[in-house]
C-alpha positions in Angstrom: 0.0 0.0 0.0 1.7 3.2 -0.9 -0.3 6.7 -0.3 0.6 10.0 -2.1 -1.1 13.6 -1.8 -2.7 14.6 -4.9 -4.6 17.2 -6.9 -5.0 20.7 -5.8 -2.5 20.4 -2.5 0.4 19.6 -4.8 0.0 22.4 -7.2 -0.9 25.2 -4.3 2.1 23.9 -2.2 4.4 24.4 -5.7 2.8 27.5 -6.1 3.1 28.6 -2.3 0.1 29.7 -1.1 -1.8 28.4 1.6 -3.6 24.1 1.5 -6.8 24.3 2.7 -7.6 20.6 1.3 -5.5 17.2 1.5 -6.3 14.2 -0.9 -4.8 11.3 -0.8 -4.7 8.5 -3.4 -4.1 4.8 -2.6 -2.3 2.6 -5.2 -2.1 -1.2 -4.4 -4.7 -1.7 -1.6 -8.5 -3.3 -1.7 -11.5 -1.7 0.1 -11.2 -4.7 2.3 -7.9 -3.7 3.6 -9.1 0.3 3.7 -11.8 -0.6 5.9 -9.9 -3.2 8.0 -7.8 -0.2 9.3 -10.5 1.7 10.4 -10.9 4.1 7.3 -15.1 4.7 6.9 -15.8 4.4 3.3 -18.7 7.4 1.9 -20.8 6.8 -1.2 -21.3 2.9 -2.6 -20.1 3.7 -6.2 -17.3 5.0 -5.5 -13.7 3.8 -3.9 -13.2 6.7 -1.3 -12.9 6.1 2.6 -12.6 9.0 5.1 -9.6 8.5 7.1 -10.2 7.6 10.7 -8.6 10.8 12.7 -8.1 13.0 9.9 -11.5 12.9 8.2 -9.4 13.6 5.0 -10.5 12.0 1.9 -8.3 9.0 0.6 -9.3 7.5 -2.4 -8.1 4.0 -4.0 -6.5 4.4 -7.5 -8.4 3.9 -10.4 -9.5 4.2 -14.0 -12.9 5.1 -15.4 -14.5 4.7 -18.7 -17.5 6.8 -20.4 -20.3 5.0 -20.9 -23.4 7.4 -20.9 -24.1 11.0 -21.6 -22.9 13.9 -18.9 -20.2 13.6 -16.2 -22.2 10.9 -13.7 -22.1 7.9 -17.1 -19.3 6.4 -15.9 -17.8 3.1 -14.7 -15.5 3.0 -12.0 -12.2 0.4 -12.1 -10.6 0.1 -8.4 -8.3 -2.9 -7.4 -4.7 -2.9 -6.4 -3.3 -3.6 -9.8 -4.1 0.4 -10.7 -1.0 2.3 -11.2 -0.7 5.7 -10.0 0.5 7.0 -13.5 -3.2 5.6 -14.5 -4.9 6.9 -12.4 -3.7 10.8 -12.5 -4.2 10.4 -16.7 -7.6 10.8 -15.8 -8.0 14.1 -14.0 -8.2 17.4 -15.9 -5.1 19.6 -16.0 -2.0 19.0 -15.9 -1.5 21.3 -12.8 -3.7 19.1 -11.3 -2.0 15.7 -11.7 0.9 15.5 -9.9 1.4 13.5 -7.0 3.8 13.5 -4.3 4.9 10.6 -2.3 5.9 10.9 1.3 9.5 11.1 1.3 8.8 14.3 -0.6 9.5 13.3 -4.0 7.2 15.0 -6.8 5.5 12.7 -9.3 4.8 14.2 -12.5 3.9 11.8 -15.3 2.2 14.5 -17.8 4.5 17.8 -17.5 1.9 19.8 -14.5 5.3 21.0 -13.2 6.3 22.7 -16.8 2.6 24.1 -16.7 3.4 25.7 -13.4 5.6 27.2 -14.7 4.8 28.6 -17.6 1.2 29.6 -16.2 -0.5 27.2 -18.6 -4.0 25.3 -17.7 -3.6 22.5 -20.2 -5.7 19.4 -20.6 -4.2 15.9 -19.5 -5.6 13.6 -22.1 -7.9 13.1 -24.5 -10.5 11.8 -21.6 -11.0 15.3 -20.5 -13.9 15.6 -23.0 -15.6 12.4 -21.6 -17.0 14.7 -18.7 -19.0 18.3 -19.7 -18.4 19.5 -15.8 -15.1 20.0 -16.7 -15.4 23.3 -18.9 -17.1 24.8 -16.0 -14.1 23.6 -14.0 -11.0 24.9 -16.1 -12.9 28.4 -16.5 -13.4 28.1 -12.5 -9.4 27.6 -12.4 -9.1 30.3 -14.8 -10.5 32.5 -12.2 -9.1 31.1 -9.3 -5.6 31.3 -10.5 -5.8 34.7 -12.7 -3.3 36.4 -10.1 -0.5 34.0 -11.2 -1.7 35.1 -14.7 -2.2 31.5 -15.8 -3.8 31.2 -20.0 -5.6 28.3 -21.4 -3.9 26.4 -24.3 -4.3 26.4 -27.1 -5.2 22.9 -28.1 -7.3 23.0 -24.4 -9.4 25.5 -25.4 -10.1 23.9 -29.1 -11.1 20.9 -27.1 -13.4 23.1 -25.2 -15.0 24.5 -27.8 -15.4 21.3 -29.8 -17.2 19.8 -26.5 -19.7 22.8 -26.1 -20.2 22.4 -29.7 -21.6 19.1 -29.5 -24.3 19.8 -27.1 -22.9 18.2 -24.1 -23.1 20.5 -21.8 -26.8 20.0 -21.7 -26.4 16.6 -19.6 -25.4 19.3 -16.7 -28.0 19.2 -13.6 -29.0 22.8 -13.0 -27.7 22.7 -9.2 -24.1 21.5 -10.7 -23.6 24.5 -12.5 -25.1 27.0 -10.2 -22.6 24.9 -7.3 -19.7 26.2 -9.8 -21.0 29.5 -9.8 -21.1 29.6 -5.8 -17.9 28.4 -6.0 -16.1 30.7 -8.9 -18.3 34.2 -7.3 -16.0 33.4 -4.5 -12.5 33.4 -6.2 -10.3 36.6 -6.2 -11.3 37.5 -10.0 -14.9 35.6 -10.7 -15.2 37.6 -14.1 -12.3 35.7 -15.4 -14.8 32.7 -15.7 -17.2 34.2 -18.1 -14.4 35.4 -20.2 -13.2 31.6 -20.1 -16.8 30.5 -21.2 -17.1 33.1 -23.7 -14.2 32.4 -25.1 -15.0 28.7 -25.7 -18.9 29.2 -26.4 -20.3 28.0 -23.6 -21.6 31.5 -22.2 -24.1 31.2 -25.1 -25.4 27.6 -24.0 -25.4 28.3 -19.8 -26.5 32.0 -19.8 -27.6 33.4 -22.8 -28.8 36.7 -21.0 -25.2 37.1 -20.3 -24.6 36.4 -23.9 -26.6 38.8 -25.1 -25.0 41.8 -23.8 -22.3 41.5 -26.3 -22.1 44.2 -28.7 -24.8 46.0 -27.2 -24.0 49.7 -27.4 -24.0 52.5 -24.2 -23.6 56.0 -23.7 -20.0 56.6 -24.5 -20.0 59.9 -22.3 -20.5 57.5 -19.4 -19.6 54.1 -20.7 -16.5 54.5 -22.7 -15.4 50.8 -22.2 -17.2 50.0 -24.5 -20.9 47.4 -24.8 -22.9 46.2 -21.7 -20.9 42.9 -21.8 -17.2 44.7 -20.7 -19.4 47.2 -18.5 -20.9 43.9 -16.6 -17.5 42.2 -16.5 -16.3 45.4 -14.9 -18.5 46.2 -12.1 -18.8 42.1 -11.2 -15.0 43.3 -10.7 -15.6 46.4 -8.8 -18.3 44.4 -6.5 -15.4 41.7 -5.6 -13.2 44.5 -4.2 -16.2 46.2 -2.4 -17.5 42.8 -0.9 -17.4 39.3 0.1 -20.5 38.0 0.1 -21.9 35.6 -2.5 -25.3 37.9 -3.0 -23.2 41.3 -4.1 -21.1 39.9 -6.3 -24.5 37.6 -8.2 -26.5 40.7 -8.1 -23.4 42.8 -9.9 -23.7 40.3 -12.3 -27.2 40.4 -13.2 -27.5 43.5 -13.1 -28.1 45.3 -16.7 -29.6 42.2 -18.2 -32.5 44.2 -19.6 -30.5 46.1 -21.6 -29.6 43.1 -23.4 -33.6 43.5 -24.5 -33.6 47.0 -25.7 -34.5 47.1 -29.2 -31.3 48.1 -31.2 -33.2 51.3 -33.2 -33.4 52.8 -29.1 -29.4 52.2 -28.8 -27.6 53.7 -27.1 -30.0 55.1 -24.5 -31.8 52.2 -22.6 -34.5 53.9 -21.0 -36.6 50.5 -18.7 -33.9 48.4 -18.8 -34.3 48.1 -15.1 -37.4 46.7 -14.7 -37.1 44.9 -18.4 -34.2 43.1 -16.8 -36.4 41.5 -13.6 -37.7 38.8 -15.4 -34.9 37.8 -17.1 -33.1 37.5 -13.7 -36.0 35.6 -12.1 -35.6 33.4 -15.5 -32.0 32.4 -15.0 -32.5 32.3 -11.2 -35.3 29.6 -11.8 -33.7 27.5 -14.4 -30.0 27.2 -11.9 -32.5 26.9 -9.1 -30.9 30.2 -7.0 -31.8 30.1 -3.2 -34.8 32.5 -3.4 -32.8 35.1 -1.0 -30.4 35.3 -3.4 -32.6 35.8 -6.4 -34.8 38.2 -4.5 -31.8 40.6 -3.6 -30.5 39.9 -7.4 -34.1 41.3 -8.5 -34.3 44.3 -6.1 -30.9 45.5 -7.6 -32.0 45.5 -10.9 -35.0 46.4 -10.7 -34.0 49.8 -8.4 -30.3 50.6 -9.2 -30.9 53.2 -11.6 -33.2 55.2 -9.1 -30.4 54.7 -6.1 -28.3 56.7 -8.7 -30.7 59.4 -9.4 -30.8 60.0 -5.6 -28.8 62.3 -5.9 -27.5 64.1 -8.9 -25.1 66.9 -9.7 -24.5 66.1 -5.4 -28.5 67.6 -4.5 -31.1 65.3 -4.1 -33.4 64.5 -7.5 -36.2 62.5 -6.7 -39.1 63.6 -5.3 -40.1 62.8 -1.6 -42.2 60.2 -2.2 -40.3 58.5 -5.1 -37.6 57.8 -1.9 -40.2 56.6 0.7 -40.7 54.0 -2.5 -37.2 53.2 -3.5 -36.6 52.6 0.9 -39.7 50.8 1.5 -39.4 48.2 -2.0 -36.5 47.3 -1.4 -36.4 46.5 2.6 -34.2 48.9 4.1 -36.9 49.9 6.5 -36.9 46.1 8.3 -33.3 45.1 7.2 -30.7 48.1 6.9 -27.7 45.6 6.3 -28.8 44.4 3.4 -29.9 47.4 2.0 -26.5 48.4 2.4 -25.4 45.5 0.4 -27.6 47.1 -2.3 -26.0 50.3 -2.2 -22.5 48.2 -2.2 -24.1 47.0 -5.8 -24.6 49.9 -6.9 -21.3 51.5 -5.9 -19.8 48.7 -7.8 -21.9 49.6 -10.7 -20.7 53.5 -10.7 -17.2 52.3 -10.5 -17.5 49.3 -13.1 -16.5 52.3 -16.0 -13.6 52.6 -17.8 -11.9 55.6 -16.5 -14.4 55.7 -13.4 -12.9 53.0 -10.4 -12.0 55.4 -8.1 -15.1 57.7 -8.4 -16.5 59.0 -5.1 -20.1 57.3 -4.3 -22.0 59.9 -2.3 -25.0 58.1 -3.1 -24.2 55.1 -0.7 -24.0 57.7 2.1 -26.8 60.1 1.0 -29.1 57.2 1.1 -28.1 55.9 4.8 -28.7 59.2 6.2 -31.9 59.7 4.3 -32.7 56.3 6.1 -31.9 57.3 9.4 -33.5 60.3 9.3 -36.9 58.5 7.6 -36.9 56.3 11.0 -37.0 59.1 12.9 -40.4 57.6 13.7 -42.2 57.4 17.3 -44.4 54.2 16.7 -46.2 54.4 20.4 -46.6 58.1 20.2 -48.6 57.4 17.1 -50.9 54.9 19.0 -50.9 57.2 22.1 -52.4 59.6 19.4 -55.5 57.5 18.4 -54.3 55.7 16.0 -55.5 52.3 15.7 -55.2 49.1 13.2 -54.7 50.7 9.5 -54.4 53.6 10.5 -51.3 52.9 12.3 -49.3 51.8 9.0 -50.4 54.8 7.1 -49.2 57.6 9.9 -46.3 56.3 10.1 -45.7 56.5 6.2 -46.7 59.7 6.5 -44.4 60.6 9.4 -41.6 59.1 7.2 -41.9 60.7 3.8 -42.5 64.2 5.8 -38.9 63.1 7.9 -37.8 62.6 4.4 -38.8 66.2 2.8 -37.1 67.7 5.9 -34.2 65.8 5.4 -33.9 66.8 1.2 -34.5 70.2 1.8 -31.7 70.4 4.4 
């Protein structure tokens, strides 16, 4: 029984930053002999055993071979005669399929260390198009590695294509790919991921609301980088410096979709394209089966983003009193500040996601916290101490607010 580290811990450890996550493959033992010293073994189908103080994952060596459509038809070969050279031929990248043993010594059968090197995500064999998932996966690595600067090749991103191209990536569950978006919106440059899928045509197939911002033309006085495909790409970038969380950086994404919708004659003005894009979002939300929070959040941003600009305009308020108790009230702030915060974090993103623009001031994100503050300024029992009962309750107190909120605008 000899026992290496594999995958991901090898390349991180070569390329210095932090392991998060050991796994360990087996060559020359049976699941008899994994489970006789104590290791639990987790799924029936396939060879891999928790180990018993660790918890980390060690997994017998093995082959597979394609036998259905999508990344779950295959058959799974595990018995001690599997080499380790066989079974790392089967993983993805090269990067990704080295081994070391424990004395220290790197095993690299298929050039990973080379890759490494030369910043290259390249394909291990011709097996890599036997499983769809794995497009989604090299344009996640894409992302996760774009501050080393790594490039597809070539001859990777031909085989790419060629597997989008026949229709494959259809055998994808829904929740797999929306996993891989949880997973990429995460990374330290998520937008290199659409590039990667753009690049290979599978942006088209997965999200073709994304798709069709290409080419679509903007304002060049406020959008000179160019269509609402770089602009989106830009402030998904913008929102991952602002925040962490999983719901700013979706919501940055999604956006503009409705000017993807505007008829072309109306270019480059997209007057609606706010609440045109809602039901595109609550499309794409439904078909990758998006927690609802997250959609919901997604849908207030595009839906009020262009009035949270308009706030304020020219730095003096714009919208009328009324139009603010609307903009506070639809989207939340009133029962949860934080994550109307979060929405002004969107939008911020958006302002900055401009070619020339990433270090604009926001005064809107401050502008509309103290115009909530000051709308709160609201004595619920005084109101009731006042007469007010039932109905009548609700509507004073909307009343109180939009009359703190005229004070407030008029200074």
């Amino acid at each position: 029984m000899q026992i290496y580290l594999v995958g991901g811990a090898v390349r991180d450890a070569l390329l210095q930053v932090p392991v998060y996550d050991r796994d360990w493959v087996v060559v020359g033992a049976s699941q008899e002999q994994m489970l006789a010293q104590g290791f639990q073994q987790v799924g029936k189908d396939f060879p891999v055993f928790l180990h018993p103080d660790s918890k980390e994952e060690y997994a017998l060596a093995r082959t597979e071979r394609k036998q259905g459509a999508g990344y779950h038809g295959f058959s799974v070969f595990a018995e001690p005669c599997v080499t380790l050279e066989e079974d790392l031929i089967r993983r993805d990248l090269t990067i990704n399929a080295m081994a070391r043993a424990q004395d220290g010594t790197i095993i690299d059968p298929y050039g990973g260390q080379v890759d490494l090197q030369n910043r290259i995500l390249r394909h291990v064999s011709g097996a890599f198009s036997e499983d769809p998932l794995r497009v989604l996966r090299v344009a996640r690595f894409a992302a996760k590695l774009a501050p080393f600067d790594f490039v597809l090749a070539e001859e990777t991103k031909i085989l790419m294509a060629q597997m989008v191209a026949s229709g494959e990536l259809a055998e994808l569950t829904p929740e797999r790919v929306w996993q891989e978006v949880v997973k990429v919106l995460g990374s330290a440059e998520p937008h290199r991921f659409f590039e990667v899928l753009d690049e290979v045509g599978a942006l088209a197939v997965l999200f073709p609301e994304l798709q069709a911002l290409h080419g679509v033309t903007q304002p060049e006085k406020y959008h000179p980088e160019g269509d609402a495909w770089i602009h989106t790409l830009m402030v998904l970038q913008q929102a991952t410096v602002l925040d962490v969380s999983l719901e700013v950086r979706f919501a940055a994404l999604m956006h503009d979709l409705g000017k993807g919708v505007t008829p072309p004659e109306l270019w480059p003005k997209h007057h609606g394209h706010e609440a045109a894009g809602v039901p595109l979002v609550k499309a794409l939300c439904q078909r990758y089966r998006v927690p609802k929070k997250i959609e919901h959040f997604a849908c207030k941003v595009t839906e009020y983003h262009g009035l949270i600009h308009n706030g304020l305009k020219e730095g003096a308020p714009f919208l009328k009193p009324k139009t603010y108790h609307k903009v506070l009230q639809n989207c939340g702030a009133y029962k949860d500040p934080q994550t109307f915060h979060k929405l002004l974090i969107v939008c911020q993103a958006d302002a900055r996601g401009r070619l020339g623009f990433e270090q604009i001031p926001y005064p809107q994100l401050v502008f509309w916290q103290q115009l909530l503050a000051a709308a709160n300024q609201v004595d619920n029992q005084a109101i009731i101490a006042e007469g007010f009962t039932g109905k009548a309750i609700a509507e004073q107190i909307e009343k109180t607010r939009i009359e703190n909120i005229t004070k407030f605008i008029r200074g």
